[in-house]
C-alpha positions as CSV (number, residue, x, y, z in Angstrom):
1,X,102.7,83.6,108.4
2,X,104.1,86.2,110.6
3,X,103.8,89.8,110.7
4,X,105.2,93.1,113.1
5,X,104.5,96.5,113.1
6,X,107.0,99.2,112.8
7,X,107.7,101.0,115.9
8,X,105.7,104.1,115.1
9,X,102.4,101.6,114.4
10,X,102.1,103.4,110.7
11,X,103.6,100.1,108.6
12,X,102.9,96.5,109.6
13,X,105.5,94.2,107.9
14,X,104.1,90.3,107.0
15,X,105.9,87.6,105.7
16,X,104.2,84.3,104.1
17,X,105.1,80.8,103.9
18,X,106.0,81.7,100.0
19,X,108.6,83.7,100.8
20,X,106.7,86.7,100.0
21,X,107.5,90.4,102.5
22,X,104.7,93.0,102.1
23,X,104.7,95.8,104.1
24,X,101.1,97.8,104.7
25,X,100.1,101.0,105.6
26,X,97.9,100.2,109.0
27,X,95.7,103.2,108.4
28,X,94.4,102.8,104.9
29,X,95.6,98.8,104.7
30,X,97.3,99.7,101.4
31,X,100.2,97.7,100.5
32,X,103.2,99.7,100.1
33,X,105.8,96.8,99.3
34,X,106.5,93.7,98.9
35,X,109.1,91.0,97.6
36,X,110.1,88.0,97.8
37,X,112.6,86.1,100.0
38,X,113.8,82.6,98.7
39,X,113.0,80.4,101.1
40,X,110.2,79.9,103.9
41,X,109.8,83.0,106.7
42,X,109.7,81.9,110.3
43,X,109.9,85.5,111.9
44,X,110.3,89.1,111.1
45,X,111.7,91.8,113.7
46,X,111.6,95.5,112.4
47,X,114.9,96.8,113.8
48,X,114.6,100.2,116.5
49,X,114.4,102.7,114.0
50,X,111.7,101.1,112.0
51,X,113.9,101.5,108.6
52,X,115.1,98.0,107.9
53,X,113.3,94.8,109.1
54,X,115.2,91.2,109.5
55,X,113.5,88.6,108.2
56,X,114.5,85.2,109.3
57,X,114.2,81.6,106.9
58,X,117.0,78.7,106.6
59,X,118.9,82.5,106.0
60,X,118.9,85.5,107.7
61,X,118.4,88.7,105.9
62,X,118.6,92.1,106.5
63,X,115.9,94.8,104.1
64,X,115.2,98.3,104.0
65,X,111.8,99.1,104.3
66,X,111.6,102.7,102.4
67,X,109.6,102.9,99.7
């Protein structure tokens, strides 16, 4: 597992051995998203302006995090 929170602290983004993203609001801890990658996640960086995360596996991908 390994998680981030978007630079403004609202979102936190976690990613599963599964291959499963969810992203969760931090102030009511409801989920807001989630899908699912195709392999194992070993990290997860939300870029600067906290609108698309990388998430990193045997690929790298790229995801917008709007809802």
């Amino acid at each position: 597992m390994t998680a981030t929170f978007t630079p403004d602290g609202n979102r936190v983004v976690g990613g599963s051995n599964d291959g499963t993203v969810t992203i969760w609001d931090t102030e009511t801890a409801r989920e807001i998203k989630q899908w699912s990658s195709t392999d194992e996640l070993q990290a997860i960086k939300v870029l600067p302006g906290g609108e698309r995360c990388v998430v990193a596996g045997k690929q790298v991908r790229l995801y917008e995090l709007a809802t």
